[in-house]
C-alpha positions as CSV (number, residue, x, y, z in Angstrom):
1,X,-13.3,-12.8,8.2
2,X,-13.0,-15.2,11.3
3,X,-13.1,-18.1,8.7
4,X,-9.1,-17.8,8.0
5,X,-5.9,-16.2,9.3
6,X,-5.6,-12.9,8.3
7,X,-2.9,-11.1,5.6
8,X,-1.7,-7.8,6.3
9,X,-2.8,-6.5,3.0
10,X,-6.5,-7.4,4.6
11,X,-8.5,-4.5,4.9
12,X,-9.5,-3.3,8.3
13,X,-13.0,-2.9,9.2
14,X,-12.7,0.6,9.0
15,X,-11.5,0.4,5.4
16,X,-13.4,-1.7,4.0
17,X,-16.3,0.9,5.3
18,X,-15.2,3.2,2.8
19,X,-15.1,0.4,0.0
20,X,-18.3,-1.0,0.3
21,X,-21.2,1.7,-0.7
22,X,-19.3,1.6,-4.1
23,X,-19.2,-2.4,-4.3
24,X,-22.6,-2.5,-3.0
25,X,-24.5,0.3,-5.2
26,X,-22.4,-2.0,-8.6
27,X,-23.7,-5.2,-7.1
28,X,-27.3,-3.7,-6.8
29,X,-26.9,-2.0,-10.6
30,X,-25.8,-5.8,-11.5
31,X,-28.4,-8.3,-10.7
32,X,-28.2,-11.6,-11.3
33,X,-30.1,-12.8,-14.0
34,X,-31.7,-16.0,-11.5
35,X,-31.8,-13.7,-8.5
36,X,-28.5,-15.1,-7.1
37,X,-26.7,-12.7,-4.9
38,X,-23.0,-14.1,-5.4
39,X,-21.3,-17.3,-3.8
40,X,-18.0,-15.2,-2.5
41,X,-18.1,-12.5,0.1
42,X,-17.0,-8.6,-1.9
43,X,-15.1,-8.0,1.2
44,X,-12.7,-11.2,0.5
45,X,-12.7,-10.6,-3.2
46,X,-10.8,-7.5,-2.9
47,X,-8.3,-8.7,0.1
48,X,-7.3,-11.3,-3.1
49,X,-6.8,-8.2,-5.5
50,X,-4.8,-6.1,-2.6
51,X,-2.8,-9.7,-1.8
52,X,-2.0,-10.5,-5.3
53,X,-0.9,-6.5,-6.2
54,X,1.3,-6.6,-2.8
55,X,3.0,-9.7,-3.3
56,X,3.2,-10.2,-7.1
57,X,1.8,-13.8,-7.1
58,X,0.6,-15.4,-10.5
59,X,-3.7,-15.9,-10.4
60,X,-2.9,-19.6,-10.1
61,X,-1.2,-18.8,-6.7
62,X,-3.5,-17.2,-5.0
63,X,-3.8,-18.9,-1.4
64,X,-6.4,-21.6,-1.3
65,X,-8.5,-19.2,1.7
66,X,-9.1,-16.7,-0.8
67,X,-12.4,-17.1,-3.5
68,X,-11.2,-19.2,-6.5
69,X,-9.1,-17.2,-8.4
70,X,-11.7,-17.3,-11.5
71,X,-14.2,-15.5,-9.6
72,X,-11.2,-12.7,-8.4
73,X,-10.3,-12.5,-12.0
74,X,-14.1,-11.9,-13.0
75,X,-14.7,-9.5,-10.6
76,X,-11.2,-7.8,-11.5
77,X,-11.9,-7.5,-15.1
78,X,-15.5,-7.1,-15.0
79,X,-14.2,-3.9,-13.0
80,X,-11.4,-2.7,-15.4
81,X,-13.8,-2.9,-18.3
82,X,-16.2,-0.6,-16.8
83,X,-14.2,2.0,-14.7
84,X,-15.1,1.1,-11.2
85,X,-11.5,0.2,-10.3
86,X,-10.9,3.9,-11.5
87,X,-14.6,5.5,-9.5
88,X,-13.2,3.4,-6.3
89,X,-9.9,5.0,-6.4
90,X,-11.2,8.7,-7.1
91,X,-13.5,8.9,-4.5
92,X,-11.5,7.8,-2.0
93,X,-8.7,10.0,-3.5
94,X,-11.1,12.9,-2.9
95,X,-11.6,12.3,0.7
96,X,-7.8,12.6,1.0
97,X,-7.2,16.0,-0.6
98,X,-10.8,17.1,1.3
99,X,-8.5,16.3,4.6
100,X,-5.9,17.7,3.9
101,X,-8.4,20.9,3.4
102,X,-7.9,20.8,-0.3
103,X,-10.6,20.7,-3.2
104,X,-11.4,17.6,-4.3
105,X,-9.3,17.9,-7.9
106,X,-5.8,20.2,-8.2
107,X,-5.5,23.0,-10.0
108,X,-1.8,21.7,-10.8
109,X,-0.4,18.1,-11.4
110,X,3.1,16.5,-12.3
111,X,3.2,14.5,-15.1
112,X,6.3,12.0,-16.0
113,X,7.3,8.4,-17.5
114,X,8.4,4.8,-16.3
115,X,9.9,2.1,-18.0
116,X,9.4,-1.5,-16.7
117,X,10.2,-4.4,-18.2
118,X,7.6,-6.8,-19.5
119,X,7.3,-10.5,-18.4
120,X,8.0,-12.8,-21.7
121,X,4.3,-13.7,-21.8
122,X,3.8,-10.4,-22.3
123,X,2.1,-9.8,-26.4
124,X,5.2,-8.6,-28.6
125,X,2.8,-6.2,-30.1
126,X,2.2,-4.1,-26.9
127,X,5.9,-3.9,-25.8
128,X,8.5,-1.9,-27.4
129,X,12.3,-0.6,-26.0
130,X,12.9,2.5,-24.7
131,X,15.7,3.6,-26.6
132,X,17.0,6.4,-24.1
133,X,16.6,3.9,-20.7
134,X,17.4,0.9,-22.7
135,X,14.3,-1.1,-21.1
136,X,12.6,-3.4,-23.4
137,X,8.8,-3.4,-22.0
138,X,6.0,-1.0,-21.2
139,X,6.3,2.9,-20.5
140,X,3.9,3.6,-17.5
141,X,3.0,7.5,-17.1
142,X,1.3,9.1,-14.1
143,X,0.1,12.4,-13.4
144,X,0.1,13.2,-9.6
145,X,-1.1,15.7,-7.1
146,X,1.6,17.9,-5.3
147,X,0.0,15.2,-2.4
148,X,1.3,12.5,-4.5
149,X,-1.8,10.7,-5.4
150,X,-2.6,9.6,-9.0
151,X,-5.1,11.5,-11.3
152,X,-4.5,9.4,-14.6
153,X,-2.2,6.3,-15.8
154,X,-1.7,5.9,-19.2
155,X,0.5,2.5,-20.1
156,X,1.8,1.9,-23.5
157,X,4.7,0.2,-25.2
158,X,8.3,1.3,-23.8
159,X,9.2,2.4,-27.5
160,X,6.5,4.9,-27.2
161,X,7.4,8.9,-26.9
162,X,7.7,10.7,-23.9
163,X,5.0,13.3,-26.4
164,X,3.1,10.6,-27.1
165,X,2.8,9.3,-23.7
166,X,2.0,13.0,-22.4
167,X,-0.5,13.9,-24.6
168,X,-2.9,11.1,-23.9
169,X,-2.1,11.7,-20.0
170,X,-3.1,15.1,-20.5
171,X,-6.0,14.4,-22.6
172,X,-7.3,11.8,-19.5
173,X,-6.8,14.7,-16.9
174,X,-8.6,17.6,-19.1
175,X,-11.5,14.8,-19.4
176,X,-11.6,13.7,-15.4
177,X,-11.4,17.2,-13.7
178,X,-12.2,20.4,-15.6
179,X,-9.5,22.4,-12.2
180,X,-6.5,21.3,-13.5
181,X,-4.6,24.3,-15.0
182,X,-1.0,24.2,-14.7
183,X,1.4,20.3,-15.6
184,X,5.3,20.0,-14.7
185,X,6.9,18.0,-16.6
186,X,10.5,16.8,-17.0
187,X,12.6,18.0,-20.2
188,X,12.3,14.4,-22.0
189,X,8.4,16.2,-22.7
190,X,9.4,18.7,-25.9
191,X,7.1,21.4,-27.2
192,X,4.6,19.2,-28.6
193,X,3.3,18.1,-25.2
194,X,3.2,22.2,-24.4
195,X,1.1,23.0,-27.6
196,X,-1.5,20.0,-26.7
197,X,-1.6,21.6,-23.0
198,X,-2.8,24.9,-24.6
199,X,-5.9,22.9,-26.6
200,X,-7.0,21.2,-23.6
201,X,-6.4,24.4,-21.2
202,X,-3.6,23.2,-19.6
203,X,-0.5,25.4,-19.0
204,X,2.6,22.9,-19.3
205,X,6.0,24.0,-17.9
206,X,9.2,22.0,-18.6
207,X,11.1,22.2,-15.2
208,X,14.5,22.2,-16.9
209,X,17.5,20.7,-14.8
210,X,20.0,23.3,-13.5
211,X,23.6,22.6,-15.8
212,X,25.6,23.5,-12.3
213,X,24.2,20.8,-10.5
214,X,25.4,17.2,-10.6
215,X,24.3,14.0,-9.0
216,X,21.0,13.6,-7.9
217,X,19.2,16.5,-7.3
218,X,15.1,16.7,-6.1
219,X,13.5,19.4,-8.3
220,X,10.8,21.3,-6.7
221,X,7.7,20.1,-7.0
222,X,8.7,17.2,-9.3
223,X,10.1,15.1,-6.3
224,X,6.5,13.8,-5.9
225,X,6.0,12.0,-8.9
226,X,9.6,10.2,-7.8
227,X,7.7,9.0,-4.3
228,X,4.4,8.0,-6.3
229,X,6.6,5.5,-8.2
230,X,8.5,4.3,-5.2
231,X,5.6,4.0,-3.1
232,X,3.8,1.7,-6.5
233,X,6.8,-0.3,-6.7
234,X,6.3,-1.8,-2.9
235,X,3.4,-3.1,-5.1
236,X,5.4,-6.4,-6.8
237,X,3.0,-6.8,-9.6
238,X,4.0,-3.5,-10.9
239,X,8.1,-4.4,-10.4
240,X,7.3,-6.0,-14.2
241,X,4.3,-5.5,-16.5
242,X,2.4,-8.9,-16.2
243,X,-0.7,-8.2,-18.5
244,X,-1.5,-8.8,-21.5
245,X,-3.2,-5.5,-22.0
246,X,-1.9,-2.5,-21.2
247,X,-5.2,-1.6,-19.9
248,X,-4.7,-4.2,-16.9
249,X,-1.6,-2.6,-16.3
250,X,-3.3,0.7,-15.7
251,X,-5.9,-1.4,-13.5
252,X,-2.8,-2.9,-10.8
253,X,-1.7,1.0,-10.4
254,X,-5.5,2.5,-9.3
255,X,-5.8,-0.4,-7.7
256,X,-2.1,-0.5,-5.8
257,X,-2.9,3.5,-5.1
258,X,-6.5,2.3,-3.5
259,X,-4.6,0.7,-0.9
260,X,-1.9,3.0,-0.5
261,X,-4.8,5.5,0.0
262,X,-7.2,3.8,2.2
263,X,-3.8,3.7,4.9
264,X,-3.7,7.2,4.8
265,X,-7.9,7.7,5.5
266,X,-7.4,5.6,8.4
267,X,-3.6,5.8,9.7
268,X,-3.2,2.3,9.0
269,X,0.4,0.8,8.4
270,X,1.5,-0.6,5.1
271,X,3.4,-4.1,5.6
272,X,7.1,-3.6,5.0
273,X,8.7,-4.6,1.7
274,X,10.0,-8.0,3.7
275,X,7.2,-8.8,5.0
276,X,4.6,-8.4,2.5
């Protein structure tokens, strides 16, 4: 670490304390076939992936201090493709409800929908336009915690039903936590989304907006999911959907929430939007 000038997206001692068992129980389930033990540092391969989801630079781009971006992109899809992006981000998500003196998973989350455009490189075949936003792209959904953290993305084509994109979000929750009984959702979810709730054992409400009110108003409960997807868009590489699949796209969010979360386990400051 005393090799180059530090970013702020660098993780702190402290944090990268709570990163490391996981990196370093894969790394020993993962031996290299001549006994190698890896050329690049962990610690500096996941500063790149923090840097590069902060600042929204393209793999080529990636400062010359940093590991060669082909052995970041192995290690970042090597890590999609088996779930440890996803095991790094829950644990670390547990020890945030566990201080906040909660249980590890809810008992209730808030499920809703984002549309983002999608960068021209993007495959035509996993894009689509959502008709009712008019955003020609990807639809990224998110169930939260009433602390705002994520307990399932799903990412699919823009043209893709709010149902649609619901029932596979509550299909991931039913299959990660067996707490979760109650799901808010907005009223662009329709009765199909509440029938799949009751086969998976999950009660699903449709908060429905008050006709008397105009302008924007926060809706109990549902204001969360609003801040989860502000606080993901300080992330730039989630401002537009980059990748090719959508299961990358699903990747930048744990991974953007990982950082978000590891500030909050050790009251560490995230770099302003300008600054990043």
């Amino acid at each position: 670490m005393s090799e180059r000038k530090s970013y702020k997206t660098d993780l702190s001692d402290e944090q990268w304390a709570l990163v490391e068992p996981v990196i370093t129980a894969w790394k020993a389930a993962h031996p290299s076939v001549s006994g190698h033990q890896g050329r690049y540092a962990m610690r500096e391969i996941v500063n790149a992936l923090f840097y590069q989801g902060r600042t929204g630079c393209q793999w080529a781009l990636l400062p010359h201090d940093f590991p060669p971006p082909g052995a970041v992109k192995y290690y970042f899809y090597t890590w999609r493709d088996d779930g440890t992006d996803q095991t790094i981000h829950d644990l670390l998500r547990w020890q945030v409800r566990e201080k906040a003196r909660r249980e590890a998973d809810p008992s209730l989350v808030v499920l809703d929908t984002q549309s983002v455009h999608a960068e021209a490189g993007v495959p035509a075949q996993t894009t689509g336009r959502d008709a009712a936003q008019k955003v020609p792209g990807r639809k990224r959904g998110l169930a939260v915690d009433v602390l705002g953290l994520v307990i399932a993305v799903v990412v699919t084509a823009a043209s893709a039903h709010e149902n649609a994109v619901g029932i596979t979000l509550l299909d991931k929750v039913a299959a990660d936590t067996d707490t979760v009984k109650k799901a808010l959702v907005d009223q662009g979810f329709k009765n199909t989304v509440v029938a799949h709730g009751e086969k998976v054992g999950i009660e699903v409400e449709i908060v429905e907006r008050n006709p008397a009110q105009t302008g924007f108003v926060p809706q109990a409960k549902r204001w969360i999911m609003e801040r989860a997807y502000g606080i993901l868009m300080l992330h730039r590489r989630l401002v537009r959907d980059y990748e090719h699949r959508p299961r990358t796209s699903e990747s930048r969010a744990y991974w953007a929430m990982t950082a978000v979360i590891l500030r909050r386990l050790t009251g560490g400051a995230a770099p302003a939007w300008r600054t990043a």
